[in-house]
C-alpha positions as CSV (number, residue, x, y, z in Angstrom):
1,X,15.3,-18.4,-24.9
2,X,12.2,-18.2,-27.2
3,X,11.2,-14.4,-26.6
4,X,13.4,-11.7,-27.1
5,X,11.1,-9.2,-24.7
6,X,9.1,-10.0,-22.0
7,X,6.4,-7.4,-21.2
8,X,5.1,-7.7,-17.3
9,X,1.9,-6.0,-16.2
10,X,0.3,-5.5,-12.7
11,X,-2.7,-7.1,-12.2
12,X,-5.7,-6.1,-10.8
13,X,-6.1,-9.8,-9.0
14,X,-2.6,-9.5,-8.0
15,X,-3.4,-6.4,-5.7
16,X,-6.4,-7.8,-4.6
17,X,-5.1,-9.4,-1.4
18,X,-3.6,-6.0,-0.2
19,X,-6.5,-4.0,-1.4
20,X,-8.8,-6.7,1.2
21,X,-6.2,-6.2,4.4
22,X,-6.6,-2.2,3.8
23,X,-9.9,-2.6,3.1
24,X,-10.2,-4.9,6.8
25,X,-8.0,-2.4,8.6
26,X,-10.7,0.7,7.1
27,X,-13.5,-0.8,8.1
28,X,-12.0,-2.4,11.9
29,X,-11.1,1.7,12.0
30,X,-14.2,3.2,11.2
31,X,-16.2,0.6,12.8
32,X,-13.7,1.4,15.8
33,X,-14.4,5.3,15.5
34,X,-18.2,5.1,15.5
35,X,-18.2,3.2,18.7
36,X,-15.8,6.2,20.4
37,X,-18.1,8.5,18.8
38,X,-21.1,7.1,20.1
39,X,-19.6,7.5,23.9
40,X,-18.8,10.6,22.7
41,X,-22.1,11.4,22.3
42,X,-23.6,9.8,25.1
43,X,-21.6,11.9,27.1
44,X,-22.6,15.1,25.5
45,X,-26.7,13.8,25.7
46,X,-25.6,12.9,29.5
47,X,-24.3,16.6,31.1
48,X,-26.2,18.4,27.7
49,X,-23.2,20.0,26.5
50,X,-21.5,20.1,23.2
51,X,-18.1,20.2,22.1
52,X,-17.5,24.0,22.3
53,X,-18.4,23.6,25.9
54,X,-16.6,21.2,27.0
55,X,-13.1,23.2,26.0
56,X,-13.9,26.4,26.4
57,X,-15.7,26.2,30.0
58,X,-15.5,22.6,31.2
59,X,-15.8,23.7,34.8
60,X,-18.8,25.7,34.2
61,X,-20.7,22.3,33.2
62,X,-22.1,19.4,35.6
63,X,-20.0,16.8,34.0
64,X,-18.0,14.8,36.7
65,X,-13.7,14.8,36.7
66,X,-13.9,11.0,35.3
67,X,-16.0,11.6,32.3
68,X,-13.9,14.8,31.6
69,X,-11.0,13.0,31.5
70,X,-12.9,9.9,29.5
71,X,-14.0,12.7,27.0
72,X,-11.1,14.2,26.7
73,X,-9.4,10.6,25.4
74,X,-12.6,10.2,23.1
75,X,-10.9,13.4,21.7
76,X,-7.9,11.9,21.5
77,X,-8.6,8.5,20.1
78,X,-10.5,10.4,17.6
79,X,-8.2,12.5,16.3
80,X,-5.5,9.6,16.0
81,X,-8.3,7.2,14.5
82,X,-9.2,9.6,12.2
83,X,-5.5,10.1,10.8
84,X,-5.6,6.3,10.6
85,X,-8.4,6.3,8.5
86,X,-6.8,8.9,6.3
87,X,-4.0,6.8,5.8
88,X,-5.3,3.9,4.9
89,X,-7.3,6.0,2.3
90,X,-4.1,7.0,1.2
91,X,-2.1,3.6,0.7
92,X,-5.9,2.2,-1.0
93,X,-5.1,4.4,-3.8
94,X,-1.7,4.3,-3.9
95,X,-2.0,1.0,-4.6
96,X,-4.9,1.3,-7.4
97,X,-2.5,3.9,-8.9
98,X,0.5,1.6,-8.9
99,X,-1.8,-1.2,-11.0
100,X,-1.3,0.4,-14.3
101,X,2.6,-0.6,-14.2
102,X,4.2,-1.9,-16.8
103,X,7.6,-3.0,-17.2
104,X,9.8,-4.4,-20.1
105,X,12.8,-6.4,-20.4
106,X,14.1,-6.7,-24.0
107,X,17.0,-9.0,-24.3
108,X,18.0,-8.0,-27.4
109,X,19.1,-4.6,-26.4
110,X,19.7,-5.7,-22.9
111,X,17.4,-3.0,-21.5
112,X,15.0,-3.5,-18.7
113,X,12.2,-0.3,-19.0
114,X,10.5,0.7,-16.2
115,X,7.1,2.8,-16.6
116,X,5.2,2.9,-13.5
117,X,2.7,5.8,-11.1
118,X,4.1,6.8,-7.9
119,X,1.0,9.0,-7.2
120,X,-1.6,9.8,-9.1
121,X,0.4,13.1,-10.2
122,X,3.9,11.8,-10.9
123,X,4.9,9.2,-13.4
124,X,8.2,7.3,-13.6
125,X,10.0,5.8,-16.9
126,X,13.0,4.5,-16.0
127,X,15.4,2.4,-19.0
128,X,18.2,0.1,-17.3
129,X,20.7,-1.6,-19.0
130,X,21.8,-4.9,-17.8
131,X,24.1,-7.8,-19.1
132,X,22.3,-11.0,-17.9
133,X,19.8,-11.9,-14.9
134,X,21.5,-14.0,-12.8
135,X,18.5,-14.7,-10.3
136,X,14.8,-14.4,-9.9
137,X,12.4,-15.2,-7.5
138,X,8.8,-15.2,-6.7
139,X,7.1,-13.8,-3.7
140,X,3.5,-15.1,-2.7
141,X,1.2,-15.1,-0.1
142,X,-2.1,-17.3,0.3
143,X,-4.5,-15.6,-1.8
144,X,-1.7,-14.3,-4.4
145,X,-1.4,-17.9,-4.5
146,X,-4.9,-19.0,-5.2
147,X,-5.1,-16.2,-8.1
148,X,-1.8,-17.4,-9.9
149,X,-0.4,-13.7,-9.1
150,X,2.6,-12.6,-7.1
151,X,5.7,-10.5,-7.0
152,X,8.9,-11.2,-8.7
153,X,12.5,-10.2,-7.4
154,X,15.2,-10.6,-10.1
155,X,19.0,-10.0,-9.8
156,X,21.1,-8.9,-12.8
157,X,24.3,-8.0,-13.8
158,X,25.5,-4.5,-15.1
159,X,28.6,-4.5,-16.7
160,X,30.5,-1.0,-16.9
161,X,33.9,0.2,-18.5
162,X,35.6,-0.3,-14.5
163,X,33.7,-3.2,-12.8
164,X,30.0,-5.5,-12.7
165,X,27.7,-4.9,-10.0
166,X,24.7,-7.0,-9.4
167,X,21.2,-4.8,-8.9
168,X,17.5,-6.3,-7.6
169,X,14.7,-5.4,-9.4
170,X,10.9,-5.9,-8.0
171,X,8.2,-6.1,-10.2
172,X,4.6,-6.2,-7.8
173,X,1.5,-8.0,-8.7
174,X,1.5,-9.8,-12.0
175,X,0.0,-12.6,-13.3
176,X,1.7,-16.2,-13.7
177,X,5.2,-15.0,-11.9
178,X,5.9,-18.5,-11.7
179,X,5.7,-19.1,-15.7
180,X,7.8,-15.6,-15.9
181,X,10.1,-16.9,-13.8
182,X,10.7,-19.9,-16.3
183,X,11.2,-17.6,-19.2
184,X,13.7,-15.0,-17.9
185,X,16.0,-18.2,-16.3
């Protein structure tokens, strides 16, 4: 082994085919929601009444029982889609927060050190010690694939004064995890 640390980075192009599906399910969501709000709407321009109305006195408008119930699942869907959407804002920048990861195995002291954001708030620096990696692997799907980025899952042995267990490590998103792979085996 030629390197006596191996520094691994997350990638901006290794995220990228996440970032796109959350991106697909945002806009499927809010394309989704306009299209309940517009009947929404419609419903309100229909029977003129607005949404104050239609809880506090629905039997004091014109609007027939099927719409009322219709409306009243335009409420719901809303409300649901709308926590979707929130969500899915949420996990987008989890995962921008996560890119500036950086992790560090250094054979020569047999560490493996783990700095890495959680949330945007909370930072985690973990050191490890190990004895040897006895595995790694690389995760990949097609895009990941295209851009030369993946994940990498490693297994490696900790040695203590009673017994060995073998731990996984997962290092998300970095570049060339195929050429990494070469150099920790």
């Amino acid at each position: 082994m030629e390197e006596k640390v191996i520094s691994l980075k997350a990638c901006f192009k290794g995220i990228l085919s996440d970032l796109l599906i959350l991106v697909l399910k945002l806009s499927l969501a809010f394309g989704f929601f306009l299209v309940i709000n517009g009947y929404k709407n419609t419903l309100y321009n229909r029977y003129d009444i607005g949404f104050r109305s239609s809880l506090v006195n629905p039997l004091k408008t014109d609007i027939s029982l099927t719409d009322f119930v219709l409306l009243y699942l335009t409420y719901i869907i809303l409300v649901i889609l709308l926590s979707f959407l929130l969500y899915v804002i949420y996990k987008i920048i989890s995962l921008l927060v996560k890119v500036p990861g950086k992790t560090t195995i250094d054979f020569a002291k047999e560490k493996i050190i783990i700095k890495k954001n959680i949330s945007p708030f909370t930072k985690i620096d973990e050191e490890i010690l190990f004895y040897k990696i006895i595995e790694a692997g690389v995760r990949q799907n097609l895009l990941q694939r295209i851009l030369e980025t993946g994940d990498l899952y490693m297994e490696y042995l900790v040695l203590s004064e009673t017994d060995s267990h073998i731990r996984g490590l997962e290092i998300k998103y970095i570049s060339s995890p195929y050429q990494v792979k070469k150099k920790l085996l």
